[in-house]
SEFITI-408076 format. One record per residue: residue in one letter; x, y, z of N, C-alpha, C, O in turn; residue number from 0. Coordinates in pm, 1 decimal. Layout:
# residues N
REC/A/X/Y/Z/X/Y/Z/X/Y/Z/X/Y/Z/NUM
...
END
This chain:
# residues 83
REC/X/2471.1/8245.2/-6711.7/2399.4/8263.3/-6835.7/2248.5/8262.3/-6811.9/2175.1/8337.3/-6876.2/0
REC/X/2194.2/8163.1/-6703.9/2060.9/8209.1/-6718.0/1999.9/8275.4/-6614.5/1879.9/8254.9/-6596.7/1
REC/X/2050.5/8339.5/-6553.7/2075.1/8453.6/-6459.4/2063.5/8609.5/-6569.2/2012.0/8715.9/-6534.7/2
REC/X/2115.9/8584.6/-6678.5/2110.7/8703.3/-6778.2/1950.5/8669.2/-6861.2/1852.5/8740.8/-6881.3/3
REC/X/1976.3/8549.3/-6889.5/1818.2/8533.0/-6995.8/1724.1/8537.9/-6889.0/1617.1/8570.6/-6940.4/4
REC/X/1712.7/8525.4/-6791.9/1588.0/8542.5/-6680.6/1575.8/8713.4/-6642.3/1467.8/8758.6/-6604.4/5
REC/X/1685.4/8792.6/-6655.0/1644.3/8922.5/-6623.4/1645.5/8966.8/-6742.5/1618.6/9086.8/-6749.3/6
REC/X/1672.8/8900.3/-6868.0/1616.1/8981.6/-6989.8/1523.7/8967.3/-7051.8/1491.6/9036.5/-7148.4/7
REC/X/1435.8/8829.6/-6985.5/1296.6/8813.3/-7007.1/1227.8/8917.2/-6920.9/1146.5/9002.4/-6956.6/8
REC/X/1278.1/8892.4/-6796.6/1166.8/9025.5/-6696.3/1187.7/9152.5/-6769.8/1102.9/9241.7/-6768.7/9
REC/X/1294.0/9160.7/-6830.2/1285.7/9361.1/-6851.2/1241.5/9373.1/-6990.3/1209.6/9484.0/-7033.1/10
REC/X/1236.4/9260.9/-7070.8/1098.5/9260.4/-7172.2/923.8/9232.0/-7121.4/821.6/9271.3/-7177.8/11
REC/X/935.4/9167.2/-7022.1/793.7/9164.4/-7009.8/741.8/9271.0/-6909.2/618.9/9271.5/-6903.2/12
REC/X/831.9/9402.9/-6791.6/770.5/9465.8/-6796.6/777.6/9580.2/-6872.9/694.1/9670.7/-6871.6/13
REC/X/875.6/9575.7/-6937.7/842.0/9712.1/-7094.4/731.5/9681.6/-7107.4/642.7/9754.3/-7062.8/14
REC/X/704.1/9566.8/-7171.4/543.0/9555.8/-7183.0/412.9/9607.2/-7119.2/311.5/9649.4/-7174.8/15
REC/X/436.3/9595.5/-7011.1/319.3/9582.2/-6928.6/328.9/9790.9/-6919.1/243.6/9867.5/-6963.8/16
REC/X/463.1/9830.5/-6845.5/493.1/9979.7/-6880.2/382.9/10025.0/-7023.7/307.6/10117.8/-6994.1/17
REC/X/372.5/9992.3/-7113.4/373.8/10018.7/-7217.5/192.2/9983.0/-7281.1/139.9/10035.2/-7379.6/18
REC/X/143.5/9903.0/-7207.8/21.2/9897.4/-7179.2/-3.6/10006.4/-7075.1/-43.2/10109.4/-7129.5/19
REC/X/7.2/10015.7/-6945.1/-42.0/10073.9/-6854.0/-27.0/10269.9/-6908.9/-92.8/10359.0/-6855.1/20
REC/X/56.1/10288.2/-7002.5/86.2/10378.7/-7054.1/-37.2/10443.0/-7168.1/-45.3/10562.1/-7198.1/21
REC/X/-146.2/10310.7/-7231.8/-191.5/10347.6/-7301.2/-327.7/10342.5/-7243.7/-418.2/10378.5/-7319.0/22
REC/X/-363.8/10298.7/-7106.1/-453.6/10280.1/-7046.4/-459.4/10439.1/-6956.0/-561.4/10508.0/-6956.8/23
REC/X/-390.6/10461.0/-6915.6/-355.6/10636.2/-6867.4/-382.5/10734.2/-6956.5/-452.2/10833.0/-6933.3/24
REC/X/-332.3/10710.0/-7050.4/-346.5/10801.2/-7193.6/-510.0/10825.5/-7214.2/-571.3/10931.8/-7205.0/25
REC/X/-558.5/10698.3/-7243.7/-694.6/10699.4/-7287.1/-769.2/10753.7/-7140.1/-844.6/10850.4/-7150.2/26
REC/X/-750.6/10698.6/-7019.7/-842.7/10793.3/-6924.4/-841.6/10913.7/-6921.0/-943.4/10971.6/-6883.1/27
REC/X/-717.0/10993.5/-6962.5/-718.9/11112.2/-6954.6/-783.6/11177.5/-7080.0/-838.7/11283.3/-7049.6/28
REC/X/-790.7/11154.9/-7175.0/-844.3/11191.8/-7287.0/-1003.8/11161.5/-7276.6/-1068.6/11224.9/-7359.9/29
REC/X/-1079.7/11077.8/-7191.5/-1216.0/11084.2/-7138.8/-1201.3/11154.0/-7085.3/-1259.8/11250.6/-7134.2/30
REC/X/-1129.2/11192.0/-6956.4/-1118.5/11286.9/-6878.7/-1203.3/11423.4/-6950.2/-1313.6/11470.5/-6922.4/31
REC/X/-1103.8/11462.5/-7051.0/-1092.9/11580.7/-7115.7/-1235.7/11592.3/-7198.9/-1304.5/11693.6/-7212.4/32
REC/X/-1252.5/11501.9/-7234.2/-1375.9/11496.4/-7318.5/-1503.7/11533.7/-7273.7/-1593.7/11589.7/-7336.2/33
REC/X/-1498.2/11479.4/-7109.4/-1618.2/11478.5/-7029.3/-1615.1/11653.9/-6955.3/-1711.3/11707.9/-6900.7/34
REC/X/-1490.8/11708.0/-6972.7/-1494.3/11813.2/-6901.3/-1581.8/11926.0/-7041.3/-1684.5/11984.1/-7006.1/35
REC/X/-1538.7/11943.2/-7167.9/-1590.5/11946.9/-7295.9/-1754.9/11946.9/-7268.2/-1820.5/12049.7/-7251.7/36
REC/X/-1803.5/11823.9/-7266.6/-1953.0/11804.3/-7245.9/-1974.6/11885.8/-7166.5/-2033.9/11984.2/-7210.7/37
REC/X/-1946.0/11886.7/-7044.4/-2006.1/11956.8/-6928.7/-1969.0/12137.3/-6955.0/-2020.7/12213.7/-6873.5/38
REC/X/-1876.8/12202.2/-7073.2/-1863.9/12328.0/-7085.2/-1977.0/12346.1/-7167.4/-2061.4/12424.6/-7124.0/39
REC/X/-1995.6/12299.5/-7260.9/-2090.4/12255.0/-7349.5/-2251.9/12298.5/-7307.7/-2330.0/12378.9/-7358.3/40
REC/X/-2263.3/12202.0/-7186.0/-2362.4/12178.6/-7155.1/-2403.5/12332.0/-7074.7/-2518.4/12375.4/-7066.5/41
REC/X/-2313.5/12381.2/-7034.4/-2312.7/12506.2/-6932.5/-2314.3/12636.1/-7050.1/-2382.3/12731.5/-7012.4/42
REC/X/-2262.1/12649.4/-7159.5/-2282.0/12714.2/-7239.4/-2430.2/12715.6/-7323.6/-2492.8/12810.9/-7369.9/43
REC/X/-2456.2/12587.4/-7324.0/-2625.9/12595.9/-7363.9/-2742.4/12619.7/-7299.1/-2857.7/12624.4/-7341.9/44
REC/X/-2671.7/12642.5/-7127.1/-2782.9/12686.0/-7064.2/-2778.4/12783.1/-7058.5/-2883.1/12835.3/-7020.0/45
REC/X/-2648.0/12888.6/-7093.8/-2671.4/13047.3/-7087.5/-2709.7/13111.0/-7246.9/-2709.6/13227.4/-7286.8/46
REC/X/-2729.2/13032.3/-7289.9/-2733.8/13073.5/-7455.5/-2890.1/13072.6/-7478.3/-2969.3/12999.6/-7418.6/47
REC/X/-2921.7/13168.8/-7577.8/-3080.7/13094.7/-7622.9/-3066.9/13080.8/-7781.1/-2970.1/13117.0/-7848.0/48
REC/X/-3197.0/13014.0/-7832.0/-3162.0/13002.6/-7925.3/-3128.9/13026.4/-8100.6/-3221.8/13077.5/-8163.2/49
REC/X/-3034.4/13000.3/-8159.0/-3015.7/12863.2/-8187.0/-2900.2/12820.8/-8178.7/-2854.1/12736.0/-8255.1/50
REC/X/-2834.3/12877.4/-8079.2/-2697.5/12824.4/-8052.2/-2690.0/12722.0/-7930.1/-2598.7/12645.4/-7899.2/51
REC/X/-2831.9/12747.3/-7861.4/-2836.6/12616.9/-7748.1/-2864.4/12502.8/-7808.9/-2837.4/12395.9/-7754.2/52
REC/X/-2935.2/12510.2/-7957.7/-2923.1/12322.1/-8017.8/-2826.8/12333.8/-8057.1/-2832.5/12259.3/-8154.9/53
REC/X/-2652.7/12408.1/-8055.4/-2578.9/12360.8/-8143.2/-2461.8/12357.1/-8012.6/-2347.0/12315.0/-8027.0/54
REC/X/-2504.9/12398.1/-7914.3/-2419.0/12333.6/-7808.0/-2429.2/12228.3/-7780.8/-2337.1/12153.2/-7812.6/55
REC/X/-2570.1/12163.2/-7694.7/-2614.2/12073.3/-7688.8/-2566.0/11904.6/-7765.7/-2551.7/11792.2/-7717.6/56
REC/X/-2549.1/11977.9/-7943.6/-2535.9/11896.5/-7978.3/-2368.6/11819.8/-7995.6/-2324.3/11704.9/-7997.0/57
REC/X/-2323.8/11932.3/-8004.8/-2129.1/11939.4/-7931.7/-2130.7/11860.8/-7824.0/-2062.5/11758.9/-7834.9/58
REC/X/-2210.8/11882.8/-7681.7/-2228.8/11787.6/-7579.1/-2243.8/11650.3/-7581.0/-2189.0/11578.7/-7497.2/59
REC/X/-2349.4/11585.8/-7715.2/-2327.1/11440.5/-7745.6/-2218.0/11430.0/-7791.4/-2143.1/11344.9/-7743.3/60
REC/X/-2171.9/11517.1/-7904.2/-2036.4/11437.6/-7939.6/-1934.7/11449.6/-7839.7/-1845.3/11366.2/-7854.1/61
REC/X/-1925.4/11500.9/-7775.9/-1806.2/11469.3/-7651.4/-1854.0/11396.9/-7588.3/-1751.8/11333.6/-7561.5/62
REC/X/-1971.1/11319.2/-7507.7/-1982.0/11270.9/-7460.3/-1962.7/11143.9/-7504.6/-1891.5/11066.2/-7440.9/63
REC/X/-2034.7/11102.6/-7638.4/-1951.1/11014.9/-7740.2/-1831.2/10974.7/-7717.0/-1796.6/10860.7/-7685.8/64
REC/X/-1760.9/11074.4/-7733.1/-1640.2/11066.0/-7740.3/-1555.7/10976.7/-7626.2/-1469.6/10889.8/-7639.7/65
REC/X/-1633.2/11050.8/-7479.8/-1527.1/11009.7/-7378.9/-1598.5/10894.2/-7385.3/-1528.8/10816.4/-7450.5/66
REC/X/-1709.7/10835.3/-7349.8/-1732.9/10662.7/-7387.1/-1638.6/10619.6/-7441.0/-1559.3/10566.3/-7363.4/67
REC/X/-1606.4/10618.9/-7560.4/-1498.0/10568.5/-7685.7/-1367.0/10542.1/-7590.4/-1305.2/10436.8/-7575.0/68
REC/X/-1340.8/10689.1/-7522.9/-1174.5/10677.3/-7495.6/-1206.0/10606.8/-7348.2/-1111.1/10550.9/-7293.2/69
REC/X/-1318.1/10607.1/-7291.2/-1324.8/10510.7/-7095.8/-1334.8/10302.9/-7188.4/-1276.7/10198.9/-7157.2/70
REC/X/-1407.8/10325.9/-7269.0/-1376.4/10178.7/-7329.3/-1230.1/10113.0/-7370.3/-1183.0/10004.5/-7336.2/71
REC/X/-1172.6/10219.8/-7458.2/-1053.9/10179.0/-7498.4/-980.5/10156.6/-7395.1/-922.5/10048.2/-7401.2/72
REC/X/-949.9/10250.9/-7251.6/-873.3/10261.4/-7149.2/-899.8/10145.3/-7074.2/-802.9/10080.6/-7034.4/73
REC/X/-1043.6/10097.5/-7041.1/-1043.0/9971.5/-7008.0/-1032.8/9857.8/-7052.7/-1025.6/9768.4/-6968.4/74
REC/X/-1029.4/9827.4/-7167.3/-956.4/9733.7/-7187.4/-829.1/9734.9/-7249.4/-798.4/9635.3/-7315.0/75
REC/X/-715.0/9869.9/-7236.9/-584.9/9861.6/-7208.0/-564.1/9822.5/-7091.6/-459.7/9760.9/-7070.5/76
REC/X/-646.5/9844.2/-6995.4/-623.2/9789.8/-6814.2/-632.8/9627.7/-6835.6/-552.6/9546.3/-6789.7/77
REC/X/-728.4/9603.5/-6901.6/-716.4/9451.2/-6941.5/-597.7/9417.9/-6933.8/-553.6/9368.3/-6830.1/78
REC/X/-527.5/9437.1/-7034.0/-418.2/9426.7/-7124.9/-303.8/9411.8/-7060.5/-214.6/9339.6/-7104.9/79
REC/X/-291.9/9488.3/-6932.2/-162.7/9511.7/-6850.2/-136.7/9377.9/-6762.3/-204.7/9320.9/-6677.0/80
REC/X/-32.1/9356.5/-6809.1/9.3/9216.3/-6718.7/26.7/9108.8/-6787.6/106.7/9021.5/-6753.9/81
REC/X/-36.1/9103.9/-6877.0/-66.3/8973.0/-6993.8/80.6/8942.0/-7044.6/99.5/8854.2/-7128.8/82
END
């Protein structure tokens, strides 16, 4: 019997941890994506003139924004894993 409650504690606590590390992946990749965004962004406003280079440019903060947001969240889902 506690041969069963000891491996059905482990296969709840690493669902868990699965399940963190899942949302910590998620969110890097979605910076990932974000940062690749900025940098099209940024390459599109240097071939552009203007006034579509201030409205690239400004697409470029918000993605860059953005992936901040999702490299924060991801790190502290990395936190999270194991707990």
């Amino acid at each position: 019997m506690k041969k069963i409650l000891l491996a059905t504690a482990i296969l709840f606590s690493t669902a868990a941890a699965f399940a963190q590390a899942g949302t910590a992946i998620k969110e890097t990749g979605k910076a990932t994506a974000e940062t690749a965004k900025q940098a099209k962004e940024n390459v599109e406003a240097a071939a552009t003139k203007q006034p579509k280079k201030t409205m690239h440019k400004a697409k470029a903060k918000v993605h860059k924004a953005s992936a901040a947001h999702h490299r924060a969240a991801a790190k502290a889902a990395a936190k999270e894993v194991g707990k």
